[in-house]
C-alpha positions in Angstrom: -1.5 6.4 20.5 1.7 3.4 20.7 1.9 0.9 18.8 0.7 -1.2 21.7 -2.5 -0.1 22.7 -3.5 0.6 18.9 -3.0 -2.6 17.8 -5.2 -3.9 20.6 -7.5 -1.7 19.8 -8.0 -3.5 16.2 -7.7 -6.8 17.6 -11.2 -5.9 19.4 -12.4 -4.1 16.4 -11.5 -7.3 14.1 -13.6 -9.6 17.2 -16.5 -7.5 17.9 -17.3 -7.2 14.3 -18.1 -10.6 13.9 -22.0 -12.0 14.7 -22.3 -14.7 16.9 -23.0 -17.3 14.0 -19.5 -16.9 13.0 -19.9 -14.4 10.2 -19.2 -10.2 10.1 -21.8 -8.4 10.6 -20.0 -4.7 9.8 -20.7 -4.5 6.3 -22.2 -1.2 5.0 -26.2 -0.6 6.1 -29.1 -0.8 3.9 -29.6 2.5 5.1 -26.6 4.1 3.8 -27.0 2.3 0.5 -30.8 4.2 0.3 -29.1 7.4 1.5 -26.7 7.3 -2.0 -29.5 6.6 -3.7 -31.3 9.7 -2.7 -28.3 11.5 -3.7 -27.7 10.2 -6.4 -31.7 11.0 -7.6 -31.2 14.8 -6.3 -28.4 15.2 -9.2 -30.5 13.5 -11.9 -32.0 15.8 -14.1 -35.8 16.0 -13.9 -37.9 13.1 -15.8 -34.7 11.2 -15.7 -33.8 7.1 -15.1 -30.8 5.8 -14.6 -29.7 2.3 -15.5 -26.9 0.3 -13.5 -25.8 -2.6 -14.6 -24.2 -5.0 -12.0 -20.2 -6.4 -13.2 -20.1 -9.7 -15.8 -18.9 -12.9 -14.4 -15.4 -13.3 -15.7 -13.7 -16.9 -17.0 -10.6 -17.3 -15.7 -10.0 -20.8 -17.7 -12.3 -23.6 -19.3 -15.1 -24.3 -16.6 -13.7 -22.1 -13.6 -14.3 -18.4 -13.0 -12.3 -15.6 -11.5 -14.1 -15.0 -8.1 -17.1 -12.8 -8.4 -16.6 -9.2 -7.9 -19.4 -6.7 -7.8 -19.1 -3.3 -10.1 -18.5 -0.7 -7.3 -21.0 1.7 -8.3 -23.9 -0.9 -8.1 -22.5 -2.0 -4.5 -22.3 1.7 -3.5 -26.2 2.3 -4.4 -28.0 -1.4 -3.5 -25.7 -3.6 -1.1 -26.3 -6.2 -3.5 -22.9 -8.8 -4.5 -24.3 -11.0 -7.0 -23.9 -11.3 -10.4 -27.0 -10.6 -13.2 -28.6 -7.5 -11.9 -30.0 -4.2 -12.3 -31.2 -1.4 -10.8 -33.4 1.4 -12.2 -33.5 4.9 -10.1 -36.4 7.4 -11.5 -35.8 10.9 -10.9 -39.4 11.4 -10.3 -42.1 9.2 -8.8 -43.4 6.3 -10.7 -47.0 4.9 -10.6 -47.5 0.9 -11.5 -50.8 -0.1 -12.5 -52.6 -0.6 -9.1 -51.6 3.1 -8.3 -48.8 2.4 -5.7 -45.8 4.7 -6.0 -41.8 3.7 -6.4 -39.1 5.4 -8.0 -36.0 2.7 -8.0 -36.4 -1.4 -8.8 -33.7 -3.6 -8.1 -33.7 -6.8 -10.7 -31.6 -9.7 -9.1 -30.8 -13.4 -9.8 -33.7 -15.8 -9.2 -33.8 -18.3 -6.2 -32.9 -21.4 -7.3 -31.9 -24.4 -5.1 -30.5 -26.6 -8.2 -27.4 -23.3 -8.6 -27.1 -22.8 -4.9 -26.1 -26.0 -4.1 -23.2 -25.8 -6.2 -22.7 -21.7 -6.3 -24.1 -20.2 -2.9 -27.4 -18.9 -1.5 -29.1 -16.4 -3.3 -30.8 -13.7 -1.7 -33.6 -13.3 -4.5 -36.2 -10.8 -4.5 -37.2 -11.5 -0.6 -33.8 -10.9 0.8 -33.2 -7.7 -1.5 -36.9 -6.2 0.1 -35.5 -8.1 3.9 -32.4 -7.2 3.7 -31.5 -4.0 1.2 -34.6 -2.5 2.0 -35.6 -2.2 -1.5 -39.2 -2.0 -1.7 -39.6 -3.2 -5.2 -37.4 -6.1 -5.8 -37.7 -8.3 -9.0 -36.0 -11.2 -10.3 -34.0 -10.6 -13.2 -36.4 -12.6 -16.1 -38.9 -9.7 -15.5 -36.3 -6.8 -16.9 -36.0 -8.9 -20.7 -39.9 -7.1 -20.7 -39.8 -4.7 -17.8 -42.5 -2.8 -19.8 -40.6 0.5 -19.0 -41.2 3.5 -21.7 -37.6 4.7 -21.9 -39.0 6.9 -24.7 -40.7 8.5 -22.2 -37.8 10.3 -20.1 -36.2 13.5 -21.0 -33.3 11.3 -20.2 -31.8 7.6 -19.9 -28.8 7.8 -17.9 -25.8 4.6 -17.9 -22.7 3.7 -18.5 -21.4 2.7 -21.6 -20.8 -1.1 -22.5 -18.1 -2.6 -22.6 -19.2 -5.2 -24.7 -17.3 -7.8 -21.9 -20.0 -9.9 -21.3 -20.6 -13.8 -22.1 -24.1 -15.5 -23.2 -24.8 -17.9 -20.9 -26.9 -20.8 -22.5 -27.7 -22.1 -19.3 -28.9 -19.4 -17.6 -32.3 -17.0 -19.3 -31.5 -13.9 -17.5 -27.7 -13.4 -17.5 -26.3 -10.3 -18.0 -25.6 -10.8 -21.6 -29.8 -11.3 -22.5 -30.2 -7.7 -19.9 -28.2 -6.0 -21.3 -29.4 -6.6 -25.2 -32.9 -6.2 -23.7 -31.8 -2.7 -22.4 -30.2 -2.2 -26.2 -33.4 -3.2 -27.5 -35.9 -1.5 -25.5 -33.8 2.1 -26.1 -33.5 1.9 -29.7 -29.3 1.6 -28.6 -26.8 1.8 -31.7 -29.6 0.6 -34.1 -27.9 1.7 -37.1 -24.7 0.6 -36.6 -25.2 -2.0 -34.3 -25.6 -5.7 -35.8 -29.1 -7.4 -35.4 -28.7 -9.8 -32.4 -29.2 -13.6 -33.0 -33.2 -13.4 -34.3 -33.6 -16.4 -30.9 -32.4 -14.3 -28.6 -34.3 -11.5 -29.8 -37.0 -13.7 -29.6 -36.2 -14.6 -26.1 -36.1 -11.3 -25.0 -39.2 -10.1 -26.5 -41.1 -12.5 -28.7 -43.3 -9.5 -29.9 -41.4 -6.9 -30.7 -37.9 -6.5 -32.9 -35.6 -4.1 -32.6 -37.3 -0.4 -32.8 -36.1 2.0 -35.2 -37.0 4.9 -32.0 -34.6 5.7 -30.1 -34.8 7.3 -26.4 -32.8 10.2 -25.4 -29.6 8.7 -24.0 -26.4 10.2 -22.0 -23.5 7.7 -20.8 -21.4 10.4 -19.2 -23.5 12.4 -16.6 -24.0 9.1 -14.5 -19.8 8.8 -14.2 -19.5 12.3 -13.0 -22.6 12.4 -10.5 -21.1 8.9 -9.0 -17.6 10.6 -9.0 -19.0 13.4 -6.7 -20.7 11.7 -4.6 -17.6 8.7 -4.2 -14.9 11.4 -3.6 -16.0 12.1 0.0 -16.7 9.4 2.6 -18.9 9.3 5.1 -18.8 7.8 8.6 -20.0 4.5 8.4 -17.2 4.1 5.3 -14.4 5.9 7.1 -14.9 3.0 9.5 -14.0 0.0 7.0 -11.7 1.9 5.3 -9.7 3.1 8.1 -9.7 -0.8 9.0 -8.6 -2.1 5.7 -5.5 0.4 6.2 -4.5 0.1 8.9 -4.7 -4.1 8.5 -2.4 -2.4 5.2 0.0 -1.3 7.9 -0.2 -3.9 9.9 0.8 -6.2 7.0 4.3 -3.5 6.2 5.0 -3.9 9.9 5.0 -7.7 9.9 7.3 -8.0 7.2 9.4 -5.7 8.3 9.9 -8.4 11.3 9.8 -10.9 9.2 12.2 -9.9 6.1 15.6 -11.6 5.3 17.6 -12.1 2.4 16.6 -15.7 2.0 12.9 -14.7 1.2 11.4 -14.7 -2.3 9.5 -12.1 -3.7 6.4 -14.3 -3.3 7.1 -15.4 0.2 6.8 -11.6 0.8 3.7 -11.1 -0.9 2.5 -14.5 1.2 3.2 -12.7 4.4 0.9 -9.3 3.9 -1.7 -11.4 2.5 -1.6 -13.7 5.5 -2.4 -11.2 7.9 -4.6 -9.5 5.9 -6.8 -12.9 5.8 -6.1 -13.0 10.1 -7.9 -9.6 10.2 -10.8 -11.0 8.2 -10.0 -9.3 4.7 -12.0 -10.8 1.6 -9.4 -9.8 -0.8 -6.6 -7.7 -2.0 -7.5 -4.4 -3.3 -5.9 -5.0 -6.5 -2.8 -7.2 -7.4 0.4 -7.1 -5.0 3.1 -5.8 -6.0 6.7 -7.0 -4.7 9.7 -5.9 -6.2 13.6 -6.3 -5.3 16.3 -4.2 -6.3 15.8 -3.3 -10.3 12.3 -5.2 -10.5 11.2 -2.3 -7.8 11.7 0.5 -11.5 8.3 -1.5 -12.5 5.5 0.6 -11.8 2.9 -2.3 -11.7 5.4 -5.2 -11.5 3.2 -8.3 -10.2 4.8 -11.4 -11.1 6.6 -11.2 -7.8 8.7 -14.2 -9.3 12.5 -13.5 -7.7 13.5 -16.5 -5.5 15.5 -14.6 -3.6 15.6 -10.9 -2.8 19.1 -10.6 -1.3 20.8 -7.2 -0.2 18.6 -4.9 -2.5 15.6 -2.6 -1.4 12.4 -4.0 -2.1 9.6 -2.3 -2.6 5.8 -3.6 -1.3 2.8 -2.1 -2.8 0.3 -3.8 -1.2 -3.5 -2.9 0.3 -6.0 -5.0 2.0 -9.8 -4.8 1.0 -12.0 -4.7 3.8 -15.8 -5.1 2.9 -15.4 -3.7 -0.5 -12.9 -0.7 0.5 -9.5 -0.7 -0.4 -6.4 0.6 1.3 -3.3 1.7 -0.9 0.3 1.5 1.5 3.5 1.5 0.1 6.8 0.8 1.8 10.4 0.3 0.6 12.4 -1.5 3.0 16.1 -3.2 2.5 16.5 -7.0 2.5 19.6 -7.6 5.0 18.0 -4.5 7.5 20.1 -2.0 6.9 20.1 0.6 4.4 23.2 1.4 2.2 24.9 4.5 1.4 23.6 5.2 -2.2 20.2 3.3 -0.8 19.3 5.5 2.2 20.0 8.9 0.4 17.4 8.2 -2.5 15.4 6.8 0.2 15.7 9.9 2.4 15.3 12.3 -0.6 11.7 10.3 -0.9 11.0 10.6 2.5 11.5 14.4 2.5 9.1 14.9 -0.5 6.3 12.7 0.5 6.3 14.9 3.9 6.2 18.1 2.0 3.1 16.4 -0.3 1.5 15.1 2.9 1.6 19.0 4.3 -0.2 20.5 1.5 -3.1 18.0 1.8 -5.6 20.5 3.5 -8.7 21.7 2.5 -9.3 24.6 -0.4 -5.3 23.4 -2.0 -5.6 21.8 -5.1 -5.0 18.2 -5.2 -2.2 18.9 -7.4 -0.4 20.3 -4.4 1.0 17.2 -3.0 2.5 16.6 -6.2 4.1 19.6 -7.3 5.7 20.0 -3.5 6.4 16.4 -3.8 8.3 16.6 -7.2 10.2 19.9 -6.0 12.1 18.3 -3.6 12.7 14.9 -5.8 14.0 17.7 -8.8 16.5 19.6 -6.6 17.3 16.4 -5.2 18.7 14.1 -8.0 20.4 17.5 -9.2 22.4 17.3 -5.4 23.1 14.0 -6.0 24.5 14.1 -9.5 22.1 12.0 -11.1 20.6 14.3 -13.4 21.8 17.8 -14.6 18.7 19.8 -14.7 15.3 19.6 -12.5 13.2 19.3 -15.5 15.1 16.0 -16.1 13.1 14.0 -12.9 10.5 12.9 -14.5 12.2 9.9 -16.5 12.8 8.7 -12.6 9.4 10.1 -11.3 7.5 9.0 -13.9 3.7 8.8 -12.2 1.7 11.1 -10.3 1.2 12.1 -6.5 -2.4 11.5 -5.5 -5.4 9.3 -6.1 -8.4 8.7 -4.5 -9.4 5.4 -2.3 -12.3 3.9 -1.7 -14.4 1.3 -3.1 -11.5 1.4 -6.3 -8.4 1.4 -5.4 -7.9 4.6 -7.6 -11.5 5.5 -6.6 -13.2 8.1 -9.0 -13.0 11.5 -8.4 -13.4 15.2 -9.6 -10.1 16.1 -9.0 -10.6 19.4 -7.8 -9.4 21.0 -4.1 -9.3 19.1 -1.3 -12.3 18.8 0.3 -13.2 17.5 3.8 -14.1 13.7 4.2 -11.8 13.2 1.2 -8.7 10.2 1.6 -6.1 10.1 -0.8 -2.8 8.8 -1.4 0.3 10.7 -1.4 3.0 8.2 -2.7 6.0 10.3 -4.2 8.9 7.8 -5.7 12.3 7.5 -7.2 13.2 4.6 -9.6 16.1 4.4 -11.1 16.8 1.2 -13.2 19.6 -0.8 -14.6 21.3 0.9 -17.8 20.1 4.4 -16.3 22.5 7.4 -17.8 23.7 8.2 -14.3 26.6 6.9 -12.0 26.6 2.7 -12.0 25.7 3.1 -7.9 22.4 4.3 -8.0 21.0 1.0 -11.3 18.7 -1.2 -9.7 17.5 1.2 -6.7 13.6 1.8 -6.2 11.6 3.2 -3.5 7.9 4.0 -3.1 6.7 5.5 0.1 2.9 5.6 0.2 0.4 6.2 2.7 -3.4 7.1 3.1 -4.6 11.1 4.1 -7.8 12.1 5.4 -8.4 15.0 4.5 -9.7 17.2 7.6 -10.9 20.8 9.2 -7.8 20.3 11.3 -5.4 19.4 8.6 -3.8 16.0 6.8 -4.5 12.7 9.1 -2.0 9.7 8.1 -4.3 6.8 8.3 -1.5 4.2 7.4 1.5 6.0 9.8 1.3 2.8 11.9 3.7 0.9 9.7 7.1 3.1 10.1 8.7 5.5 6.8 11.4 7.2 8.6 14.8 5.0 7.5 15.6 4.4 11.0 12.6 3.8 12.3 12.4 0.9 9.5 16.0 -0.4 10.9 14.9 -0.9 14.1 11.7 -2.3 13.8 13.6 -4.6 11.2 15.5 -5.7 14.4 12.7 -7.3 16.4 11.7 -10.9 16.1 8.5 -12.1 13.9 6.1 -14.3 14.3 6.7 -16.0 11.3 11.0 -16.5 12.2 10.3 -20.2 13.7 7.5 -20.7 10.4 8.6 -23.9 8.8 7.4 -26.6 6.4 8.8 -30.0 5.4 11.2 -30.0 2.6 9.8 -31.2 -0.5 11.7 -33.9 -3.4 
């Protein structure tokens, strides 16, 4: 497929994902959220529940908060985006007192006209039974006395706290109060654990103080069934993650247009998040990472704070989340357009490696394999070149691994076995070499990343980020063509 017709194939993806009152309508279906659920419940033991809890609202400073996030796990099983919720799966059916059966609730925030005129429409039990398809749907008051007999499982399956979460005064049922009446209710930590504030206790359950029975707890089962059942995508998420990557590429490929010495390391960052916003992305995947010349040798370097980047290489970690799912696409590009010497060997030497990783992503191959063919070709390299003396030296300029999952989490969880069909991963082999380095003064300050996106496949390793170019002269020339952004200006400011 060219360039051409692919991107105008995305264009018409972008437009005809959007409903005709102005908002997308491509977001995962309640159906596929049920379908994980049923999963998940075939891995629980028998006479099991499972607790999820959804993430805390964090405070970014005085009276503002970061912007909400949901805990991926709790998205993956309900849907559900909001903060202050729970959901209970039941290995087994449940009968309630009229003799109906259920074997999941889903406790969300409460409707409340007063907190959505100044923090957004809540769905509230009606919308989570409308529009979830959750067939028991409470609001999150009724979990502080749910009048569940954890006791009565073989096991109570959840994560363990973090101990991360605020007390709201203002609000009864926050995640703080569901939490402690989860503690309460399973006898959690009573030992060791200090006796909450005697109000809240109170609050929570007016009757009853903390229980010196415990139930029969496990917090690490749930991480590894979610791992197994994250690792390998189906359809309907192969279709926003393949979108959220390629908008990645699309971002690399802009730039690459774009990109001149003048530019600031923030300007560059401004540029992939731009289009990423133009293809209807809600946020970044995690926190972008621009880096020129030596500020490239930090792994995670996000201050993206240089004003200008001059002649050196930067390097653009940088992935669009689409609906919740998170691309990973790394390119290392040079400032002026054209690679130097020193520059374009390490460059190359990268190059060659990430295509022997990319060739050993194929089914039944452990997913080690990308990195040891990846790292083989980076040793006997930097021996060639002079830079170190022995292969076992490499790792002090590849210091981080090969592969990681994508999904949901931008290192998404895993098993970390073989390779496995329906499976994308990065393969992002790199060379960093900073200033000071014991090796010739020419190669201080040079850093390149080259990452990109596999699925994995019957027929063998698919690239779904190999729109935006990696081949050194494919970068040069693409560098060539004008940009949208080259007659971008603003009024000087005093």
């Amino acid at each position: 497929m060219t360039f051409r017709l692919s991107f105008i194939l995305t264009v018409l993806f972008v437009c005809t994902s959007i409903a005709q009152n102005g908002t997308p309508n491509d977001y995962l279906s309640a159906q596929f959220h049920k379908e994980r659920r049923e999963a998940l419940r075939k891995k629980m033991p028998n006479n099991s529940v499972a607790v999820f809890f959804g993430n805390p609202v964090r405070n970014r400073a005085n009276d503002v908060d970061y912007v909400y996030h949901q805990d991926p796990d709790f998205y993956y099983l309900t849907g559900y985006k909001e903060p202050n919720c729970v959901l209970v799966v039941f290995s087994n059916n449940q009968t309630d007192k009229d003799g109906k059966t259920y074997n999941e609730m889903l406790y969300v925030q409460e409707k409340n006209p007063k907190a959505e005129q100044w923090t957004g429409i809540r769905l509230g039990t009606e919308g989570a039974k409308k529009d979830l398809g959750f067939e028991v749907a409470l609001n999150g008051k009724d979990f502080l006395n749910s009048g569940i007999d954890y006791m009565s499982f073989n096991n109570v399956l959840f994560k363990e706290f973090e101990n991360d979460t605020r007390n709201s005064k203002r609000d009864k049922a926050d995640l703080y109060k569901l939490i402690e009446a989860f503690k309460t209710q399973i006898g959690y930590d009573v030992k060791t654990e200090k006796q909450a504030d005697s109000n809240l206790q109170n609050e929570i359950n007016p009757k009853k103080s903390i229980t010196s029975k415990k139930a029969s707890t496990d917090t690490k089962s749930i991480t590894t069934f979610m791992a197994s059942l994250r690792e390998k995508k189906s359809k309907e998420e192969m279709v926003l993650l393949t979108k959220a990557v390629r908008i990645s590429a699309m971002g690399q490929r802009e730039i690459m247009k774009a990109m001149h010495p003048g530019m600031s390391e923030s300007e560059i960052q401004g540029v992939h998040e731009f289009v990423y916003k133009k293809y209807g992305c809600e946020f970044e995947g995690y926190p972008s990472i621009v880096g020129a010349g030596n500020n490239g040798c930090v792994l995670h370097y996000i201050e993206n704070s240089k004003m200008k980047v001059e002649n050196d290489l930067v390097l653009m970690d940088l992935g669009a989340e689409y609906h919740g799912y998170s691309a990973d696409v790394t390119r290392t590009i040079p400032a002026n357009g054209k690679f130097s010497t020193e520059q374009k060997l390490i460059y190359d030497l990268v190059y060659d490696a990430q295509e022997a990783g990319i060739a050993t992503a194929k089914i039944g191959n452990s997913i080690s394999a990308p990195d040891v063919a990846a790292r083989k070709i980076i040793s006997d390299g930097l021996v060639k070149l002079g830079i170190i003396k022995a292969a076992d030296e490499s790792r002090k300029y590849f210091p981080h691994g090969t592969s990681h999952h994508i999904g949901l989490d931008v290192h998404d969880p895993g098993l970390y076995n073989n390779f496995e069909e329906n499976m994308v991963l990065t393969v992002e082999p790199g060379i960093y070499i900073p200033n000071g380095s014991d090796c010739d003064k020419k190669w201080w300050g040079i850093a390149v990343r080259i990452e990109d996106d596999i699925l994995i496949t019957s027929n063998g390793p698919v690239n779904l980020s190999g729109e935006a170019p990696r081949k050194s002269n494919e970068i040069e020339a693409l560098m060539k063509e004008k940009s949208i952004f080259d007659s971008f200006s603003l009024p000087k400011l005093d």
